[in-house]
DSSP file (Angstrom, degrees, kcal/mol; ACC not computed):
  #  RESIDUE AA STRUCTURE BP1 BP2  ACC     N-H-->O    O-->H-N    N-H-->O    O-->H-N    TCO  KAPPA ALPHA  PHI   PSI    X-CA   Y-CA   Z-CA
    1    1 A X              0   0    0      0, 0.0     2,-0.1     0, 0.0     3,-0.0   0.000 360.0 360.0 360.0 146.0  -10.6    8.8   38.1
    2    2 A X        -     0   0    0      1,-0.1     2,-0.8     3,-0.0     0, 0.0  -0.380 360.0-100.9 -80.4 163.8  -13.1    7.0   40.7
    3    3 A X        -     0   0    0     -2,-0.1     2,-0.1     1,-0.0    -1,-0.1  -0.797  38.1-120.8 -95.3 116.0  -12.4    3.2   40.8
    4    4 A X        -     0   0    0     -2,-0.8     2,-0.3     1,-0.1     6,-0.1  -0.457  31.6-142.4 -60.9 124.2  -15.3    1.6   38.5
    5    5 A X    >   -     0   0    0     -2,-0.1     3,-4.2     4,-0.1    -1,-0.1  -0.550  29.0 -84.5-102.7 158.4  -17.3   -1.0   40.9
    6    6 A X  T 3  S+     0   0    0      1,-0.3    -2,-0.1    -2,-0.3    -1,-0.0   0.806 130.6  45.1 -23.3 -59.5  -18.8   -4.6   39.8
    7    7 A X  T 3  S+     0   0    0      1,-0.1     2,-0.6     2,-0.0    -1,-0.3   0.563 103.1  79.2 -98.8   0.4  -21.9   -3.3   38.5
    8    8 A X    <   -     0   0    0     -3,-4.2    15,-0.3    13,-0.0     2,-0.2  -0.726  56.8-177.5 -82.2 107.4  -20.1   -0.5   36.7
    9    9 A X  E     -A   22   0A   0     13,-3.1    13,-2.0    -2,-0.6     2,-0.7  -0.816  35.4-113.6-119.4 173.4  -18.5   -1.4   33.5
   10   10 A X  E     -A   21   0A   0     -2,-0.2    11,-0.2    11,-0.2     2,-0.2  -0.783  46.2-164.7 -93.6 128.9  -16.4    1.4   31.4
   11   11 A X  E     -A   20   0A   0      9,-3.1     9,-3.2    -2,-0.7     2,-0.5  -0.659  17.3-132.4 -86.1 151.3  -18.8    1.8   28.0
   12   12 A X  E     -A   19   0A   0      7,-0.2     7,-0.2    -2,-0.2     2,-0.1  -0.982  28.4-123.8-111.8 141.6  -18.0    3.5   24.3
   13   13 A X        -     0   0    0      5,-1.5    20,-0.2    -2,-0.5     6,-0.1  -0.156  10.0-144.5 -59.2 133.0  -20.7    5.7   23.2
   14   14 A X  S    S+     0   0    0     18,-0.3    19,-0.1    -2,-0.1    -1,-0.1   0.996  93.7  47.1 -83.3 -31.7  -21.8    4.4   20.0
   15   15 A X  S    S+     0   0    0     17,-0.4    37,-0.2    19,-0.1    -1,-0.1   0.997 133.5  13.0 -42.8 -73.6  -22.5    8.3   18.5
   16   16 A X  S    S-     0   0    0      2,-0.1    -2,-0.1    18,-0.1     3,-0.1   0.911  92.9-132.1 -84.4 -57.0  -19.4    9.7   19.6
   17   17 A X        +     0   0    0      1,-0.3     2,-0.5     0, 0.0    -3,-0.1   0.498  52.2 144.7 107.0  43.0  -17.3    7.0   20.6
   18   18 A X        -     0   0    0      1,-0.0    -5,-1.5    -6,-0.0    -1,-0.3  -0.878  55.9-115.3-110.7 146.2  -16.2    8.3   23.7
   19   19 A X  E     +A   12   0A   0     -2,-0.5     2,-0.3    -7,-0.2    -7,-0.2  -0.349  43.2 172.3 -84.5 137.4  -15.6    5.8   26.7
   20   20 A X  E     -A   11   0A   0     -9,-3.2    -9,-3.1    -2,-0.1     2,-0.2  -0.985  32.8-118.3-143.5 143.0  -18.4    6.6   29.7
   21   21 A X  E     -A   10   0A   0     -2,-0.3     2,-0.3   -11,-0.2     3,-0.2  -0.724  37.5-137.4 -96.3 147.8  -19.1    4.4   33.0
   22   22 A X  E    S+A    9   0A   0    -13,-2.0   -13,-3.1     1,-0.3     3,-0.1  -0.943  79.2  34.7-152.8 143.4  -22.7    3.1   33.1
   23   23 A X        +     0   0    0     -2,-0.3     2,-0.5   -15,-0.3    -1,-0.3   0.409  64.4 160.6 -84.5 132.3  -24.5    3.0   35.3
   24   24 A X    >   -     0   0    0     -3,-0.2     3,-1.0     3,-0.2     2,-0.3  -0.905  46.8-118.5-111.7 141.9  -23.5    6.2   37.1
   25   25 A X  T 3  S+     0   0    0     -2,-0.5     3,-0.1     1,-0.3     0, 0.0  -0.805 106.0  20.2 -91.3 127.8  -26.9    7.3   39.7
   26   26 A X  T 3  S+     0   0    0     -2,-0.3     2,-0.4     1,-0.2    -1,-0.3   0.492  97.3 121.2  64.3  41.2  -28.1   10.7   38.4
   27   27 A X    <   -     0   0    0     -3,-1.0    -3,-0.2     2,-0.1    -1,-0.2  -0.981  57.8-145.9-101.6 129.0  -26.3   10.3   34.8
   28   28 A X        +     0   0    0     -2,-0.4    -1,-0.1     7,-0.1    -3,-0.0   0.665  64.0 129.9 -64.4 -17.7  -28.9   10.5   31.6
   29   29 A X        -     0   0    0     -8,-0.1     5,-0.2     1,-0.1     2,-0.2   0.018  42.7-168.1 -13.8 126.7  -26.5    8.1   30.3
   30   30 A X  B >   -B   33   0B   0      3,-3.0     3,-1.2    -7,-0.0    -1,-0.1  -0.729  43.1 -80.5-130.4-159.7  -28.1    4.8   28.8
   31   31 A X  T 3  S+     0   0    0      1,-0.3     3,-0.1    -2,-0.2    -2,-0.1   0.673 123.4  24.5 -80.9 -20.7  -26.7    1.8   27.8
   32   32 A X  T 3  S+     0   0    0      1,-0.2   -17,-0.4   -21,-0.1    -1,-0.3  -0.251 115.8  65.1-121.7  44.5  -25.3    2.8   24.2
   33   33 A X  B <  S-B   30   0B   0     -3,-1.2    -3,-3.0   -20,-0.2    -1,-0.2  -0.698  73.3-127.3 166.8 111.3  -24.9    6.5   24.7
   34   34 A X    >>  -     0   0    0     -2,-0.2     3,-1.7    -5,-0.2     4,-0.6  -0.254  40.3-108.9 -50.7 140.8  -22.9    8.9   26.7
   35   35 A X  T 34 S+     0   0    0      1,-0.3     4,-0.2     2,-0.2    -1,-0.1   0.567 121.0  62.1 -61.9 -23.2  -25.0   11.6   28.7
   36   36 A X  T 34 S+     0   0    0      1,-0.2    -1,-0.3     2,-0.1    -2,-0.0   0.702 115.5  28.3 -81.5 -25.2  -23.5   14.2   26.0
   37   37 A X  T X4 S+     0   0    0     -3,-1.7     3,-0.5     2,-0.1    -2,-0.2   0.382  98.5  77.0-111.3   0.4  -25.2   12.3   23.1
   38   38 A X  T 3< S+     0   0    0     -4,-0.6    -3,-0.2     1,-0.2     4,-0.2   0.697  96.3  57.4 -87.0 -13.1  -28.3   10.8   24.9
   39   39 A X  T 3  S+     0   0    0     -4,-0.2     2,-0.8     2,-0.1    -1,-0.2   0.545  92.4 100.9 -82.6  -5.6  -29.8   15.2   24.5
   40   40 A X  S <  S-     0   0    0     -3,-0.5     5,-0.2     1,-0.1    -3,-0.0  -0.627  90.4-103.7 -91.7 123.8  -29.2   14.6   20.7
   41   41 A X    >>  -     0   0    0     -2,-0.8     3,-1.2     1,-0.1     4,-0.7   0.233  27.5-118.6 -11.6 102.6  -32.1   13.9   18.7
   42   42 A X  H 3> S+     0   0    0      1,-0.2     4,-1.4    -4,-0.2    -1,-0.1   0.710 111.6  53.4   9.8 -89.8  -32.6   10.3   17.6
   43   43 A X  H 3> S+     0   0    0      2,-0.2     4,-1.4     3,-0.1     3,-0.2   0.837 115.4  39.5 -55.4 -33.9  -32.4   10.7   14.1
   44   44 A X  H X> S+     0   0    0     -3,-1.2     3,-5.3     1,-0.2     4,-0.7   0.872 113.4  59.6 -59.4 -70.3  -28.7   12.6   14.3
   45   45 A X  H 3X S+     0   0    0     -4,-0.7     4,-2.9     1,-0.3    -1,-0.2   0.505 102.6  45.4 -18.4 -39.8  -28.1   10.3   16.8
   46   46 A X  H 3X S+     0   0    0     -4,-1.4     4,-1.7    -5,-0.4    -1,-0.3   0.877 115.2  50.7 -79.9 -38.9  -28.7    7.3   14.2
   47   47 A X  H <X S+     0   0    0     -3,-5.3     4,-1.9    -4,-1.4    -2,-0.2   0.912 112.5  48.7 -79.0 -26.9  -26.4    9.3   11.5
   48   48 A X  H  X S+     0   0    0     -4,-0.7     4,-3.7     1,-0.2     3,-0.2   0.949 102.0  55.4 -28.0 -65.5  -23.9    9.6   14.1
   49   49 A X  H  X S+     0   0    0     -4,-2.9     4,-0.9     1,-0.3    -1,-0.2   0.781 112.6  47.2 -43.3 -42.6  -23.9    6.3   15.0
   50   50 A X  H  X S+     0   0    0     -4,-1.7     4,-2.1     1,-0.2     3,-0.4   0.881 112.7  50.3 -80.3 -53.1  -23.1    5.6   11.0
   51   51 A X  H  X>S+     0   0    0     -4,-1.9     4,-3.9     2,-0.3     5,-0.7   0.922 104.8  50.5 -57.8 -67.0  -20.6    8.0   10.9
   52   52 A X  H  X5S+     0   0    0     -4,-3.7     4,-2.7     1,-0.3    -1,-0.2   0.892 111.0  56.8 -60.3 -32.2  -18.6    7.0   13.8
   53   53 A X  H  X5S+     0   0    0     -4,-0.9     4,-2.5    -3,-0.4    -2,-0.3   0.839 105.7  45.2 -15.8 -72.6  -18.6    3.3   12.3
   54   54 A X  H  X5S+     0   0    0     -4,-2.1     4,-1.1     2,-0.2     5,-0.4   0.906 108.1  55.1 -64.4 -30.8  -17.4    3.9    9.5
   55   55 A X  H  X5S+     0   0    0     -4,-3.9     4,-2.5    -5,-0.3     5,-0.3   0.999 110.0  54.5 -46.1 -45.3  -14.5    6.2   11.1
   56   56 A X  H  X<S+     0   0    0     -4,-2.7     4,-3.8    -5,-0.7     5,-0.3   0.991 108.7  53.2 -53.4 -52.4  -13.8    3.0   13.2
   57   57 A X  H >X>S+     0   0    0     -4,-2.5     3,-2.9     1,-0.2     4,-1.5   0.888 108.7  39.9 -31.6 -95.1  -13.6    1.2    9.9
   58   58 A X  H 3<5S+     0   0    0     -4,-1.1    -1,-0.2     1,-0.2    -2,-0.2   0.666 111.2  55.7 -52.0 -12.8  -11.4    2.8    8.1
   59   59 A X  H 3X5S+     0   0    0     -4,-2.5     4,-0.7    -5,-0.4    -1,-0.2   0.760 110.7  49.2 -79.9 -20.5   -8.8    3.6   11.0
   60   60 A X  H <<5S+     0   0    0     -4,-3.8    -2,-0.2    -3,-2.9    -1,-0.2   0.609 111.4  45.2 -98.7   3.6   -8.6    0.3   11.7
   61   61 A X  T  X5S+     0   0    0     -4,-1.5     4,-0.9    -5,-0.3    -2,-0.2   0.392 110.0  54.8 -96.7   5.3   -8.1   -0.8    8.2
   62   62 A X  H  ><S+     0   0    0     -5,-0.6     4,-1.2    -4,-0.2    -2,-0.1   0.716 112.8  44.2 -93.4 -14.8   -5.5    2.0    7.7
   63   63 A X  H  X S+     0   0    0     -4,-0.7     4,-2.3     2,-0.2     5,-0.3   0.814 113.4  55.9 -84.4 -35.3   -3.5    0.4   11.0
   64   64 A X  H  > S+     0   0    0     -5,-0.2     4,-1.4     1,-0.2    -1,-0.1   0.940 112.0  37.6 -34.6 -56.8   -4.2   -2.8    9.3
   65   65 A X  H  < S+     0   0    0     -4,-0.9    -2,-0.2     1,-0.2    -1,-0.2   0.740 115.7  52.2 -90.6 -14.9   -2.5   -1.8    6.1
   66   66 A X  H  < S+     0   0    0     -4,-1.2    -1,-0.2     1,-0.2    -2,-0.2   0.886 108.1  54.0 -91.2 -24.9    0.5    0.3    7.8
   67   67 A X  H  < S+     0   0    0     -4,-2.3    -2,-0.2     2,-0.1    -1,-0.2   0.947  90.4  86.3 -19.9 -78.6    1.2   -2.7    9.9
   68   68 A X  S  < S-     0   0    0     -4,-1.4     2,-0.4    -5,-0.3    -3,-0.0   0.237  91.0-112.9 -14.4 155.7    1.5   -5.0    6.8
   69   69 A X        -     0   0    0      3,-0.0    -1,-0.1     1,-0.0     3,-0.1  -0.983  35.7 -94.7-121.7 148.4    5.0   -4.8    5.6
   70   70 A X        -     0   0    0     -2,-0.4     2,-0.1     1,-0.1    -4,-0.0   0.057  43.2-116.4 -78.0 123.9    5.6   -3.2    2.3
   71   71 A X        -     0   0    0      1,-0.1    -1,-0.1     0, 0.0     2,-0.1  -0.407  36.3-104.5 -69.0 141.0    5.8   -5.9   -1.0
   72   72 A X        -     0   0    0      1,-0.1    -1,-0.1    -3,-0.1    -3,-0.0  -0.401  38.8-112.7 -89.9 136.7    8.5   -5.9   -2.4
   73   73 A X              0   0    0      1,-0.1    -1,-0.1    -2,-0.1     0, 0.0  -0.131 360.0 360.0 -79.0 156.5    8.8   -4.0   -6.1
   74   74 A X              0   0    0      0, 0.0    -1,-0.1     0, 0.0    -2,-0.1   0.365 360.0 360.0-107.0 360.0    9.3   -5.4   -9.2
């Protein structure tokens, strides 16, 4: 992988949620959106966005709860 410079920082696509460097010179890439999701319509784009959100949720409240340690039965 090329070594990410100062003005480069590593981004997550907010559709997909896959990590992309921005700004790359000749990537369609913008600031919330990977070059692979910046060709998708808007409107998916927006249900994506909701989609991947919630995914985020709930995998980080299922690492949340498996973390926890289990209460003890009565």
């Amino acid at each position: 992988m090329e070594k990410i410079s100062s003005s480069q920082r590593l981004r997550t696509c907010r559709a997909c949620g896959k990590k992309f460097e921005y700004p790359v010179k000749g990537s369609a890439a913008t600031r919330h959106h990977c070059d692979d999701c910046v060709a998708v319509p808007a409107e998916m784009r927006k249900i994506l966005e909701r989609l991947n959100s919630r995914v985020t949720q709930l995998e980080n409240q299922l690492r949340r709860l498996q973390e926890k340690p289990a209460a003890p039965s009565s």
